[in-house]
N, C-alpha and C positions, 0 to 999 in steps of 0.2 A: 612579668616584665611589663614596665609604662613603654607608651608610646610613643613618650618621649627620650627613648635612649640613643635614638639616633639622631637628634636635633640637637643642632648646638647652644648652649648654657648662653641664657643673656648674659652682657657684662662689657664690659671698654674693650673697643675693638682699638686695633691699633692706630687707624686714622682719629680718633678719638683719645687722646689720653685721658688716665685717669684725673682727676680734679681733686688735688687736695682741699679739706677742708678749711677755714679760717679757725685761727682759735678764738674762743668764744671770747669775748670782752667784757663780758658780763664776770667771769673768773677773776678776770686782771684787776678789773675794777672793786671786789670784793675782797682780794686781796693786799689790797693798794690802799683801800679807804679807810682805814683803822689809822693807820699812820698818817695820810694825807690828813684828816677829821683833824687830829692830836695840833697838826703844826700849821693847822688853819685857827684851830682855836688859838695858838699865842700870837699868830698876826692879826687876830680881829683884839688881841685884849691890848696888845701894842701901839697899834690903830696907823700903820706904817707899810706899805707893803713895795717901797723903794726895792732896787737889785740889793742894795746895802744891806738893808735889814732881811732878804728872804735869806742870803747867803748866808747871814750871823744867825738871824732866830729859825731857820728852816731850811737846815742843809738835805734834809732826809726829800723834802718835796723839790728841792732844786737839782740832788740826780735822780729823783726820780720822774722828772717833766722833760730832763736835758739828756739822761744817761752820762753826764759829766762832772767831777769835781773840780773843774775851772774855775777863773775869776768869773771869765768872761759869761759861765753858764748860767750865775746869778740874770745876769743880764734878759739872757733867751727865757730864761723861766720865767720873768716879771712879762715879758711877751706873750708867752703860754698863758699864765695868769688871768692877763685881761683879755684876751681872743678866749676861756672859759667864763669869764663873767659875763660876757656880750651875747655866749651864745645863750643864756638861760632866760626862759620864759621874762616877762616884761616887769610881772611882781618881784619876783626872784632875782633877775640881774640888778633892779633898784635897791632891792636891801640888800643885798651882795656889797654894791657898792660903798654905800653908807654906812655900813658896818666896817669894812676894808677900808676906809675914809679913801677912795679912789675921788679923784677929781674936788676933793673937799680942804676946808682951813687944816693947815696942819698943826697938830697939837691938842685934836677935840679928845673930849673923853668916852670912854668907851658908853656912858649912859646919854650924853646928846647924842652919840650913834646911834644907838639904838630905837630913842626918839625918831630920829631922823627916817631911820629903818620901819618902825613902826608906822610913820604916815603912809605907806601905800599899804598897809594890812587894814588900817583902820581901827586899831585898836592903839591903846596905851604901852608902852615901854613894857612896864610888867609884863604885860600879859604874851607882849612880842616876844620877851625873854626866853616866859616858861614855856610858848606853845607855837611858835613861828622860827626862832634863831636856829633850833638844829634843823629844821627842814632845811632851809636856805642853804645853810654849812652841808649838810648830804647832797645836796642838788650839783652846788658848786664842787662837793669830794667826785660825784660820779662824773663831772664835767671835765674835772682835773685827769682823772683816772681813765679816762676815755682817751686824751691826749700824752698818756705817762709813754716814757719810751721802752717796749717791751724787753728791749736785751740792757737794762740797767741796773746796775749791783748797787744796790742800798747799800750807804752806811750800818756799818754793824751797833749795837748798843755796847761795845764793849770797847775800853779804853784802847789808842792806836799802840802806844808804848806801853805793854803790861808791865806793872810791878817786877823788881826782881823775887824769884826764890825764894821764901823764908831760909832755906839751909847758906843764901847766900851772904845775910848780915849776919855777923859776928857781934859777937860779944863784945863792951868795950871794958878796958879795966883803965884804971885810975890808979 
């Protein structure tokens, strides 16, 4: 027999309660980033990131920033959006932006963004393209994904009104 059998078991006393843990974010965020990536890339090749356009080209990142399919959600998401460009490092939130064409002419193309984006790496477009644009775009996905609202039910990939039935259309005769 230990010594210890008559001493009581460390452990949450009652004036103490237990402390649940947080869920990791680091999870949400790797879950979340494949898709957020996906519909970050058609708003950088759009070069638009209005409520209008996130709500048309980016519904999957709009409930996933808002938890909502509202009009209104487009709205808060494009809020979300930029309160994630702002917080990222100083290289990173500038080509964020210029690539996003946030605060820019509207109507540029996606290679003057890129330029644009390129001058704080110091390098050429190209090279911003092949070896700078997905860092920025993961920076900004973990930024996004860090601010997603955890109880939000994505859009599914699958059509809202499924087709009918094959046994349901008939044959026609003439």
């Amino acid at each position: 027999m230990s010594d210890d059998a008559g001493q009581a078991q460390p452990g949450p006393s009652p004036d103490h309660p237990r402390q649940e843990a947080d869920p990791p974010t680091m999870i949400v965020a790797l879950t979340l980033s494949p898709r957020i990536v996906a519909e970050l890339h058609t708003l950088i090749k759009n070069g638009d990131v209005a409520p209008a356009q996130l709500a048309r080209r980016a519904p999957t990142l709009v409930a996933s920033l808002t938890g909502r399919r509202t009009p209104t959600a487009a709205t808060d998401a494009h809020r979300v959006l930029l309160a994630a460009v702002e917080s990222l490092p100083a290289v990173s939130r500038d080509a964020a932006r210029a690539l996003l064409a946030i605060n820019a002419k509207p109507r540029t193309t996606l290679t003057t963004r890129r330029t644009l984006a390129s001058k704080y790496y110091g390098v050429g477009a190209d090279r911003f393209a092949r070896a700078y644009e997905d860092d920025v775009i993961t920076a900004l996905a973990l930024a996004l994904a860090e601010r997603a609202d955890p109880n939000a039910t994505l859009p599914s990939g699958r059509p809202r009104f499924p087709p009918p039935p094959f046994r349901a259309l008939r044959r026609r005769t003439a």
